[in-house]
VOTILO-168361 format. One record per residue: x negated, y negated, z negated of N, C-alpha, C, O, CB in turn; chain. Coordinates in steps of 0.2 Angstrom, whole numbers, plus 5000, padded with zeros to 4 digits. Glycine has a CB too. Example, Ala and Ser with C-alpha at 12.3 -4.5 7.8 and 13.67 -1.06 7.14 Angstrom:
<pts>
 n.east n.north n.up ca.east ca.north ca.up c.east c.north c.up o.east o.north o.up cb.east cb.north cb.up kette
   4934    5028 4961    4938     5022  4961   4934    5016 4961   4929    5017 4958    4943     5022  4955     A
   4936    5011 4965    4932     5005  4964   4936    5000 4961   4933    4994 4960    4930     5003  4971     A
</pts>
This chain:
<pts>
 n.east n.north n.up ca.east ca.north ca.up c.east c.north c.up o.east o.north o.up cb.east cb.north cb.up kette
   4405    4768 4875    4412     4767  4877   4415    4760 4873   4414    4760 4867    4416     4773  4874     A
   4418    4756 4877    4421     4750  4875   4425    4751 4870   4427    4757 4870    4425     4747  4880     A
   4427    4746 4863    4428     4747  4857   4437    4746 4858   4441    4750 4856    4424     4741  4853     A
   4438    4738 4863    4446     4741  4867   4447    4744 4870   4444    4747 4873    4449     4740  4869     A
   4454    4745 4870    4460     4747  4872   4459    4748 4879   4462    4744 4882    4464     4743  4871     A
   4457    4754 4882    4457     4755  4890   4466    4749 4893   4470    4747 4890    4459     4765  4891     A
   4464    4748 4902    4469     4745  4902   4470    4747 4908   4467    4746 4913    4469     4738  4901     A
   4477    4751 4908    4480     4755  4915   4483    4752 4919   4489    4750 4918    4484     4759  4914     A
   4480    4750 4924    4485     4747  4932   4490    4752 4933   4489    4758 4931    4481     4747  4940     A
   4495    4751 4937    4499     4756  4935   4506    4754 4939   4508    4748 4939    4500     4756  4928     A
   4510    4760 4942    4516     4759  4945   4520    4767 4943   4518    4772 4944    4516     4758  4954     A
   4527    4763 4940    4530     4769  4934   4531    4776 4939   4531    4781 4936    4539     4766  4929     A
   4532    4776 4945    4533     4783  4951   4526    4783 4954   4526    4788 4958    4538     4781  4958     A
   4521    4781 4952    4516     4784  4959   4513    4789 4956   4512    4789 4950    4510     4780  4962     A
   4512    4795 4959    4510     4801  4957   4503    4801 4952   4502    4804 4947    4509     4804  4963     A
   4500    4795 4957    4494     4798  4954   4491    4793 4946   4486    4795 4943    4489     4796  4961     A
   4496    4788 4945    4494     4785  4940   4498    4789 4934   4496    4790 4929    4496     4777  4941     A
   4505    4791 4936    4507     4796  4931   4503    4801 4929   4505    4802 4923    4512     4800  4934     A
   4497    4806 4933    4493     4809  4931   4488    4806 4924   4485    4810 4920    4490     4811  4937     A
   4487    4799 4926    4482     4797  4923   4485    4797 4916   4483    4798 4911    4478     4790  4926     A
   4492    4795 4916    4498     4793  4911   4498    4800 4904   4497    4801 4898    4508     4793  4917     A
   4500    4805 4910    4499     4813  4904   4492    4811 4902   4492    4808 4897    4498     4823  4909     A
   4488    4813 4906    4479     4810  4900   4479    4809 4895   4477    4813 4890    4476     4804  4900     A
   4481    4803 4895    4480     4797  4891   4486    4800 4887   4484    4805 4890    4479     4789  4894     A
   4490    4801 4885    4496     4803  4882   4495    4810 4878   4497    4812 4872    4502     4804  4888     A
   4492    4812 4880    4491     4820  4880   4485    4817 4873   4486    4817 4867    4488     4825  4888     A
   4479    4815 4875    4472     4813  4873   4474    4809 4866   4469    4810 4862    4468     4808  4879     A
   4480    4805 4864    4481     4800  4861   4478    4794 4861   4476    4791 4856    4482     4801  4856     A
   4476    4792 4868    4472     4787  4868   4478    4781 4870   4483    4782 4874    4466     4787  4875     A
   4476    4776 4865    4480     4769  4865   4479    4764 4873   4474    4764 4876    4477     4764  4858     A
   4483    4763 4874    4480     4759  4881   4484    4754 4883   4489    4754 4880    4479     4763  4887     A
   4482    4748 4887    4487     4743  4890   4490    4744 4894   4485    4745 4899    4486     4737  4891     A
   4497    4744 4898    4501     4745  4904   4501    4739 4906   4504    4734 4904    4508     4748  4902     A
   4499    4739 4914    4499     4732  4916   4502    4736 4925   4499    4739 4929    4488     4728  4914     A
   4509    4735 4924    4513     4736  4930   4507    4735 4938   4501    4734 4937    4521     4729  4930     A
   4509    4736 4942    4508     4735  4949   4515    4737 4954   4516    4743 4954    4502     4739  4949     A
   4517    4731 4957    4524     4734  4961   4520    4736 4968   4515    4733 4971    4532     4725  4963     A
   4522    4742 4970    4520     4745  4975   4524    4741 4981   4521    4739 4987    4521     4754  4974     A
   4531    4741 4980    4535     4739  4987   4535    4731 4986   4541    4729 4988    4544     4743  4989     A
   4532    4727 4983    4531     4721  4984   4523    4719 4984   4519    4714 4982    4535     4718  4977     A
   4521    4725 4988    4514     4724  4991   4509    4720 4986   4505    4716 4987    4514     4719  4998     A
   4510    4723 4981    4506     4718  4973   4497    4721 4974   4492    4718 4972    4511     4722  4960     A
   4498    4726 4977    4491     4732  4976   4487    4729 4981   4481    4731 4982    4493     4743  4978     A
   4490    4724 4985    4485     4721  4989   4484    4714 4990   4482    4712 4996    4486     4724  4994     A
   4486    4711 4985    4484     4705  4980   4477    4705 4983   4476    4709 4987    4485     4706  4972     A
   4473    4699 4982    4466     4697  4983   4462    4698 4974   4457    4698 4972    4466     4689  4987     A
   4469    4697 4971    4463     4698  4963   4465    4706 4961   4461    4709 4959    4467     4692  4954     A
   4473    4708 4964    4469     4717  4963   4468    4720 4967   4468    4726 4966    4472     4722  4961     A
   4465    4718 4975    4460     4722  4979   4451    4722 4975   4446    4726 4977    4461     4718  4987     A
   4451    4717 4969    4445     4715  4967   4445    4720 4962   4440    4719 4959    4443     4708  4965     A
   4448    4725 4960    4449     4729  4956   4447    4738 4960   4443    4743 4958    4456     4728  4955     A
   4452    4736 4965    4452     4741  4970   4452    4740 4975   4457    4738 4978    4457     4744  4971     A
   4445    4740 4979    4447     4739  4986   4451    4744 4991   4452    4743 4997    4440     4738  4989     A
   4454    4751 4986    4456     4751  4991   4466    4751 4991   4470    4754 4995    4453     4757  4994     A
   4466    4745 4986    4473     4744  4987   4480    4751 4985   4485    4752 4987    4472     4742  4996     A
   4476    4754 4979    4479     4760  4977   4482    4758 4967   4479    4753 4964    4473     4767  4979     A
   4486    4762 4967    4486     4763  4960   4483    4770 4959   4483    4774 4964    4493     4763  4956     A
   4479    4772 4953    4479     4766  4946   4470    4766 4948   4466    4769 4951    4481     4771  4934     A
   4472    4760 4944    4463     4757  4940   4464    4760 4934   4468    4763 4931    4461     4747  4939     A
   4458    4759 4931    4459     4760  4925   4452    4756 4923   4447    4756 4927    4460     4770  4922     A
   4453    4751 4917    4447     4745  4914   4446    4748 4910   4450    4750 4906    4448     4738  4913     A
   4438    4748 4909    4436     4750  4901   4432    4745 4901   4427    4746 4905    4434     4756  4899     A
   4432    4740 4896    4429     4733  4895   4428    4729 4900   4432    4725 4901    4424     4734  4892     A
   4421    4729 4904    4421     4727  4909   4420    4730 4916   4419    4728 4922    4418     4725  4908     A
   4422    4737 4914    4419     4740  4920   4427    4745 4922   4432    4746 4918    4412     4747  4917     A
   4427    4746 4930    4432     4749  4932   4431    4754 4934   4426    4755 4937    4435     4745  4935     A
   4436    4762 4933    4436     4766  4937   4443    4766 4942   4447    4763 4940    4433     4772  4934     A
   4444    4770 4948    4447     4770  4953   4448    4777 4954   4444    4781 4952    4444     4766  4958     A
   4454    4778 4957    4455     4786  4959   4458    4790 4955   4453    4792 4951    4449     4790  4960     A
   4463    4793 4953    4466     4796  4949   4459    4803 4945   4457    4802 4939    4474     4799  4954     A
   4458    4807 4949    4452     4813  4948   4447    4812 4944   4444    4815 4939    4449     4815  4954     A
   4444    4805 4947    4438     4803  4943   4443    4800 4938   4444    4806 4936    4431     4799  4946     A
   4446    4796 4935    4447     4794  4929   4450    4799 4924   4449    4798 4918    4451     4789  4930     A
   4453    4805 4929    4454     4810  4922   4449    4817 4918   4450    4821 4914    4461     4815  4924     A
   4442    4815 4924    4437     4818  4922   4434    4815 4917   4431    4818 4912    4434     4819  4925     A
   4434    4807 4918    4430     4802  4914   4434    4805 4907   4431    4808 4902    4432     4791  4917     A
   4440    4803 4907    4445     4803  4899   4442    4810 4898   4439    4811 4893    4457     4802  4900     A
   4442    4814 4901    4441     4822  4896   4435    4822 4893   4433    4826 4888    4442     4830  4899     A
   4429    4817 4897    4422     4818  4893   4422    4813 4887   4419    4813 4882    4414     4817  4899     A
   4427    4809 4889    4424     4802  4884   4428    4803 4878   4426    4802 4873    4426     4793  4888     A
   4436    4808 4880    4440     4809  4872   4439    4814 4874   4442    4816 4879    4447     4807  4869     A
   4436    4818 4870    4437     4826  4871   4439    4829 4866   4437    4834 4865    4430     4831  4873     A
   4442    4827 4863    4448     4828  4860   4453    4831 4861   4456    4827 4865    4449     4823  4859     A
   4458    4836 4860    4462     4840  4864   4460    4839 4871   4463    4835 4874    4470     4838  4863     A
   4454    4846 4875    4450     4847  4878   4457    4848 4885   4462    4850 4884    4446     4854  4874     A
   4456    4846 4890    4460     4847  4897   4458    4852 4901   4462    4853 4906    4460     4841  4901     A
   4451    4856 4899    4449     4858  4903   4447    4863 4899   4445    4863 4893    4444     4854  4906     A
   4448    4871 4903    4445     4878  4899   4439    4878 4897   4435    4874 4901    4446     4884  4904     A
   4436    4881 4891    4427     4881  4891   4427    4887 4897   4422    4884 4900    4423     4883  4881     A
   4428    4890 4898    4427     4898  4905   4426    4893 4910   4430    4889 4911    4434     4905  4907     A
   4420    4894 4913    4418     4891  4921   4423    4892 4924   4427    4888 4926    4412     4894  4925     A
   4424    4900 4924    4429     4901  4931   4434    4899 4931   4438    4900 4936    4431     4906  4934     A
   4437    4896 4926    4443     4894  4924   4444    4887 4924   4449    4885 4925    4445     4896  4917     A
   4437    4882 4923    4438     4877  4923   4438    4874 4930   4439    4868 4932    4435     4875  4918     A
   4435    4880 4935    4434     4879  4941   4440    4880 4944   4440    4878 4950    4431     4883  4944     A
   4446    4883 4941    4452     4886  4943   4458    4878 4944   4461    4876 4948    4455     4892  4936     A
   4457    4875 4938    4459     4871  4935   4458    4867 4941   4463    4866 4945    4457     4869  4927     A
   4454    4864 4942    4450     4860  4949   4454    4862 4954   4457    4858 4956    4442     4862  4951     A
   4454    4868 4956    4457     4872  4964   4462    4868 4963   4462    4862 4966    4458     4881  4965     A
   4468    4870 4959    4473     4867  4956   4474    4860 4959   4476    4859 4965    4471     4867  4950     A
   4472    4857 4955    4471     4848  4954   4469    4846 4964   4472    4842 4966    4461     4846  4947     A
   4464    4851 4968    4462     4847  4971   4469    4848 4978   4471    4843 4982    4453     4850  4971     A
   4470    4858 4978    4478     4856  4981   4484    4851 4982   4487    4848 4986    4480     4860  4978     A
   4484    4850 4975    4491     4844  4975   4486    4838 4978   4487    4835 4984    4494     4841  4965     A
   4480    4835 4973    4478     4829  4975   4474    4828 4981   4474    4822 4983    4475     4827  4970     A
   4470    4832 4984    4470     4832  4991   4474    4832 4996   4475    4828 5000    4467     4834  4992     A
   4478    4840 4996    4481     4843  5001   4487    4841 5003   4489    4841 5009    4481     4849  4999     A
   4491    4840 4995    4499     4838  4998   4501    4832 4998   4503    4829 5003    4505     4841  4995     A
   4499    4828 4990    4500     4822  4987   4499    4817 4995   4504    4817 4999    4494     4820  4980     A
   4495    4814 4996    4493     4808  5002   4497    4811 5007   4498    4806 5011    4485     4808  5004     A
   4499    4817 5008    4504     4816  5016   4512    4814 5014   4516    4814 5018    4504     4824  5022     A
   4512    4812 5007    4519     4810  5005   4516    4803 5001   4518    4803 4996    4524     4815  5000     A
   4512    4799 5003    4509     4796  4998   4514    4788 5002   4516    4788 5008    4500     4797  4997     A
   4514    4782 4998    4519     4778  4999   4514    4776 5008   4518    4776 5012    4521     4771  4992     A
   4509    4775 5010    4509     4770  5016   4508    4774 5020   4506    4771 5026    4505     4764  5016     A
   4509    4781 5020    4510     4787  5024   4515    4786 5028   4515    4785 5034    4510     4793  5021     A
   4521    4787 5023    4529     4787  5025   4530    4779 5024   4535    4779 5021    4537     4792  5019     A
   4529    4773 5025    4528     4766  5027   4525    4767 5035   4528    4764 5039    4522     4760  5021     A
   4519    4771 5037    4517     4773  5045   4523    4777 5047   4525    4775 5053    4509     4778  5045     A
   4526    4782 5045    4530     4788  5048   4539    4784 5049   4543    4786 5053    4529     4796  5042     A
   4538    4778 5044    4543     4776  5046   4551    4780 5044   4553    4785 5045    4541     4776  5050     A
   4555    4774 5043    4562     4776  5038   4566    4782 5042   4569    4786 5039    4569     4768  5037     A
   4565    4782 5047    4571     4788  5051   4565    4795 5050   4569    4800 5050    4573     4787  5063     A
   4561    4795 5049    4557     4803  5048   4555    4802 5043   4550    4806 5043    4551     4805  5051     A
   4555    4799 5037    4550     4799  5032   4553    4807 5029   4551    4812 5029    4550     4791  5025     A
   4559    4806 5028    4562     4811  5024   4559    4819 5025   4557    4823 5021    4569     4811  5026     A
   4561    4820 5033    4559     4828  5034   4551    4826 5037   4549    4831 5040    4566     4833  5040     A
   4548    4823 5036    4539     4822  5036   4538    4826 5025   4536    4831 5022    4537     4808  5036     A
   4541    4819 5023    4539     4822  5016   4540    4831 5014   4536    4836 5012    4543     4818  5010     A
   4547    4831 5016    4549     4840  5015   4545    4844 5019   4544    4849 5016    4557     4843  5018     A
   4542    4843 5024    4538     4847  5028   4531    4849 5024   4529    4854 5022    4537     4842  5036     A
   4530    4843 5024    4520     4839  5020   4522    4845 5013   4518    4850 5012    4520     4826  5015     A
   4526    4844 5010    4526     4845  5002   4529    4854 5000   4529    4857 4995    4532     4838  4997     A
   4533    4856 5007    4534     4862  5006   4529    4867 5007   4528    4872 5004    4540     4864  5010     A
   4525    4865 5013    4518     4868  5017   4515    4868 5011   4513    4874 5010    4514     4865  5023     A
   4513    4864 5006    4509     4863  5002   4510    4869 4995   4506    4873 4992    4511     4854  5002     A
   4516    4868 4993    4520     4872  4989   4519    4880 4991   4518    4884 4986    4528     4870  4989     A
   4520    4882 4995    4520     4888  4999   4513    4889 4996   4512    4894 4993    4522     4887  5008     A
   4507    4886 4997    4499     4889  4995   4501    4889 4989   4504    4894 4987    4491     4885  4997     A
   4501    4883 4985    4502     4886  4978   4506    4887 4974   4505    4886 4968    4500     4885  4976     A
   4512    4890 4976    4515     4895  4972   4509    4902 4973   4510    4906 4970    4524     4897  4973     A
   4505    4902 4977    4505     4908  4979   4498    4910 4973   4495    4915 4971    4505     4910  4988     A
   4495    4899 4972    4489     4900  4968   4492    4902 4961   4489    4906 4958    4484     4892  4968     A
   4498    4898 4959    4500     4898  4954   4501    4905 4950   4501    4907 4944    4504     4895  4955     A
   4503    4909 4956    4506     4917  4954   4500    4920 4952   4501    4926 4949    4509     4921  4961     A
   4495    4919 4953    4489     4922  4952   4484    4922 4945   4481    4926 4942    4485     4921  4957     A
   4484    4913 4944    4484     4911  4937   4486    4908 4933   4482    4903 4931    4480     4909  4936     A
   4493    4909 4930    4498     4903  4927   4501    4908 4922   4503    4914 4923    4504     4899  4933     A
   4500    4906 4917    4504     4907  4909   4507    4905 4910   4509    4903 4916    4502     4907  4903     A
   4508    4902 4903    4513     4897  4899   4513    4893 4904   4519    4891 4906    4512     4893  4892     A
   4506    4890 4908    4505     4883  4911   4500    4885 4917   4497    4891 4917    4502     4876  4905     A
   4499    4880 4920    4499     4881  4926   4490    4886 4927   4487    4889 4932    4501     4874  4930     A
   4488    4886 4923    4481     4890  4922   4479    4891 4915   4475    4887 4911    4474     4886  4926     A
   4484    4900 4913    4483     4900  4906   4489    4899 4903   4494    4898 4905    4477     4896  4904     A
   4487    4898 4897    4493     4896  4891   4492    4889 4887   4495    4886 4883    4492     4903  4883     A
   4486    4887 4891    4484     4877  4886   4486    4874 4892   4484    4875 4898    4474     4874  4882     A
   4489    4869 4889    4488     4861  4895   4482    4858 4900   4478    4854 4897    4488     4854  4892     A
   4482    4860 4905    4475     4857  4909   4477    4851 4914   4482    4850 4916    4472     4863  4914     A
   4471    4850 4915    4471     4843  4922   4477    4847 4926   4483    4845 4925    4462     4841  4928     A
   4476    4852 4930    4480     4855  4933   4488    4851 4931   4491    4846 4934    4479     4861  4931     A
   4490    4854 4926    4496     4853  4922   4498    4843 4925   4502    4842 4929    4494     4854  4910     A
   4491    4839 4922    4493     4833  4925   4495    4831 4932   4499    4826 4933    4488     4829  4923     A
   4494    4835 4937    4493     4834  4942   4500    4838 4944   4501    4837 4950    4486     4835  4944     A
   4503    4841 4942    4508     4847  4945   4514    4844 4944   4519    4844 4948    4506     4855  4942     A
   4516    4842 4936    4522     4838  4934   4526    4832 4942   4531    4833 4945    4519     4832  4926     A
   4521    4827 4942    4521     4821  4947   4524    4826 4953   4529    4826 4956    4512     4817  4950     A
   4521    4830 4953    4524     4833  4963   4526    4835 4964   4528    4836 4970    4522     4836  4968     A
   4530    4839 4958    4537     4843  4958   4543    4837 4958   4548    4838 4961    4538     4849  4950     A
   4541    4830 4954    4547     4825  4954   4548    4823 4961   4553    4821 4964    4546     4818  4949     A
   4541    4824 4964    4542     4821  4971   4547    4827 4977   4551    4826 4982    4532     4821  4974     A
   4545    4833 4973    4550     4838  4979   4558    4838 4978   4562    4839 4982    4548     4847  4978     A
   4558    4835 4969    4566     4832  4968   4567    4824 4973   4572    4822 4976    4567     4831  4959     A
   4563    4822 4972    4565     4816  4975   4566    4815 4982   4571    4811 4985    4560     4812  4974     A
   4562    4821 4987    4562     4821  4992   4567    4827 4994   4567    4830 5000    4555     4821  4995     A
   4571    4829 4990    4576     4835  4990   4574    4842 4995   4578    4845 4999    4582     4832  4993     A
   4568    4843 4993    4564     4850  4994   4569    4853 4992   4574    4851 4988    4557     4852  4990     A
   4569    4861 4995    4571     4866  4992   4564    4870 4986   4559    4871 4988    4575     4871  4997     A
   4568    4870 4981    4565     4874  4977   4565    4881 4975   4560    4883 4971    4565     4871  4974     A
   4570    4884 4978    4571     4890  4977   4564    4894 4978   4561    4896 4973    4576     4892  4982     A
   4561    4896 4983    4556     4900  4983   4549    4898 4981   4544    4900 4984    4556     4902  4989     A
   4548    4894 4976    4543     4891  4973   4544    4892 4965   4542    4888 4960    4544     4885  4975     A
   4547    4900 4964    4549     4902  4956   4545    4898 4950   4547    4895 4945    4548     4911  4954     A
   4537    4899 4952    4533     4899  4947   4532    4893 4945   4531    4892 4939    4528     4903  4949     A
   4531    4888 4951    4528     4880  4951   4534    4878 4945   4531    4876 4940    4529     4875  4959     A
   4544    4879 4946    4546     4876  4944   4547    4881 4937   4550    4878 4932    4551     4875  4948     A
   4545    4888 4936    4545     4888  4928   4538    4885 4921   4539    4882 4915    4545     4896  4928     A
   4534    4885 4924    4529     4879  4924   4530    4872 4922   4530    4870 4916    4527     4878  4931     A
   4533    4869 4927    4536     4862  4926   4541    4860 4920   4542    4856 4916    4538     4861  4932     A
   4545    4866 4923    4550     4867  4917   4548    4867 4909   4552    4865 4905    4552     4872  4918     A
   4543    4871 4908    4537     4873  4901   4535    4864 4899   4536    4862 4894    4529     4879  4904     A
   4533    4861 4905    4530     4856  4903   4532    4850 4902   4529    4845 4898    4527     4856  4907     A
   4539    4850 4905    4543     4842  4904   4546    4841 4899   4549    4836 4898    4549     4840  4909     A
   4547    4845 4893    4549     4844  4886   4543    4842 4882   4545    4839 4877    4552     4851  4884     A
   4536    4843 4882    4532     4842  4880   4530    4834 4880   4528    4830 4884    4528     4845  4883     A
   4530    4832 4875    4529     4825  4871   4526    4820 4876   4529    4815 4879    4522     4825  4865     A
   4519    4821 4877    4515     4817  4881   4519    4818 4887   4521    4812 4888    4507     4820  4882     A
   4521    4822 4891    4523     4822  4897   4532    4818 4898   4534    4818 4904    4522     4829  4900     A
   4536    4817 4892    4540     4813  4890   4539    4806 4890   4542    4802 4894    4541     4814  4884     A
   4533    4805 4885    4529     4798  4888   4527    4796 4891   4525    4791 4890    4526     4796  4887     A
   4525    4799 4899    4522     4796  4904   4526    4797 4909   4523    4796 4914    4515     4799  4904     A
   4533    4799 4909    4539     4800  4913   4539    4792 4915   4539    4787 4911    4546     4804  4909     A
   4541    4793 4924    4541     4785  4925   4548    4782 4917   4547    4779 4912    4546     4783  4936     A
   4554    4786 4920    4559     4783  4915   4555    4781 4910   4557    4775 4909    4564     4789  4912     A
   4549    4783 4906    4549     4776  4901   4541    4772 4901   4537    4772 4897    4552     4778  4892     A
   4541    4770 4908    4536     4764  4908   4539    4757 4909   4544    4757 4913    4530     4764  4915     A
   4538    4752 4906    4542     4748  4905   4544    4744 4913   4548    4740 4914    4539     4744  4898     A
   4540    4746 4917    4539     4742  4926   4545    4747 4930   4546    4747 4936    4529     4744  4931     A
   4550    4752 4926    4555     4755  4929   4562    4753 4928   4565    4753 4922    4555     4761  4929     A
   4563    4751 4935    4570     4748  4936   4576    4751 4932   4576    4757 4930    4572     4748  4944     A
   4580    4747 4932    4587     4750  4926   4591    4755 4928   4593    4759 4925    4594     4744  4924     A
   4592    4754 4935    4594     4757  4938   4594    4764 4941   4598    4768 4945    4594     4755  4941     A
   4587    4766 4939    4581     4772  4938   4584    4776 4932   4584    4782 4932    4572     4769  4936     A
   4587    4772 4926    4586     4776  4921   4590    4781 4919   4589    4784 4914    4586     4773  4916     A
</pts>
């Protein structure tokens, strides 16, 4: 493992770099914030498509080497700091944790994801996202209801947790109803007073506008 300072590509709203953000927050890994403007088309730059070819946030640099994809970089961070562990030692639990993770980050995340609603276009984006993110919600509260303590699998902070914070801001953003989704929002609720997840709130990446605050 490189001796510096991991270095995070990064846009203070996208879902998926926020995930990487809890991580690394959670982990107490020190790291560099290096912005990426999403609606000034920065992610598809020719020096950071050489990063990413596929034109996404986050990267994440470790020395010389890059990884890509929100999932694999928060698997990489839990083997490399295992250090306040993200992941249950119980298989089936850490298989749970996964299910979890893979709902939001497969299932709902990308059909609200920015060049989705840039395709679907300003007169539908709106009830596209509520559609995408309630269908989505609807499975898991119902996963949630089955294995969620304190947090969202259990009573400790899991990847899950990283992954679940981002997409509740998204159902505020996109002015979901939240009513029938008790569990996701007592959850979230548990979670957004918690330190790490304070620090990785767009509100304070220094690439979020004043007007955000």
């Amino acid at each position: 493992m490189s001796t510096t300072n991991p270095v995070l590509y990064s846009y203070y709203r996208s879902s998926c770099a926020w995930r990487v953000r809890i991580a690394l927050a959670y982990k107490g890994v020190e790291y560099e914030y290096r912005p990426v403007h999403l609606l000034k088309k920065e992610q598809v730059s020719d020096d950071y498509m050489k990063l990413n070819p596929m034109g996404q946030v986050p990267a994440l640099v470790i020395g010389s080497r890059t990884l890509t994809q929100s999932m694999s970089i928060l698997e990489y961070l839990e083997e490399a700091y295992p250090q306040k562990p993200l992941l249950p030692k119980d298989l089936f639990l850490r298989a749970k944790v996964r299910e979890v993770c893979e709902v939001i980050a497969s299932g709902i995340q990308p059909l609200q994801n920015l060049s989705v609603l840039q395709k679907v276009g300003d007169e539908k984006k709106m009830e596209w996202a509520q559609f995408y993110i309630n269908k989505g919600f609807i499975a898991l509260e119902q996963l949630l209801a089955g294995c969620a303590g304190k947090f969202s699998v259990g009573d400790e902070v899991t990847l899950a947790d990283c992954c679940l914070v981002p997409q509740v801001y998204n159902a505020f953003r996109f002015r979901v109803d939240k009513t029938p989704f008790p569990t996701i929002m007592r959850v979230n609720d548990a979670l957004k007073d918690l330190e790490p997840f304070k620090a990785a709130d767009p509100s304070n990446q220094l690439d979020c506008p004043e007007e955000m605050l």
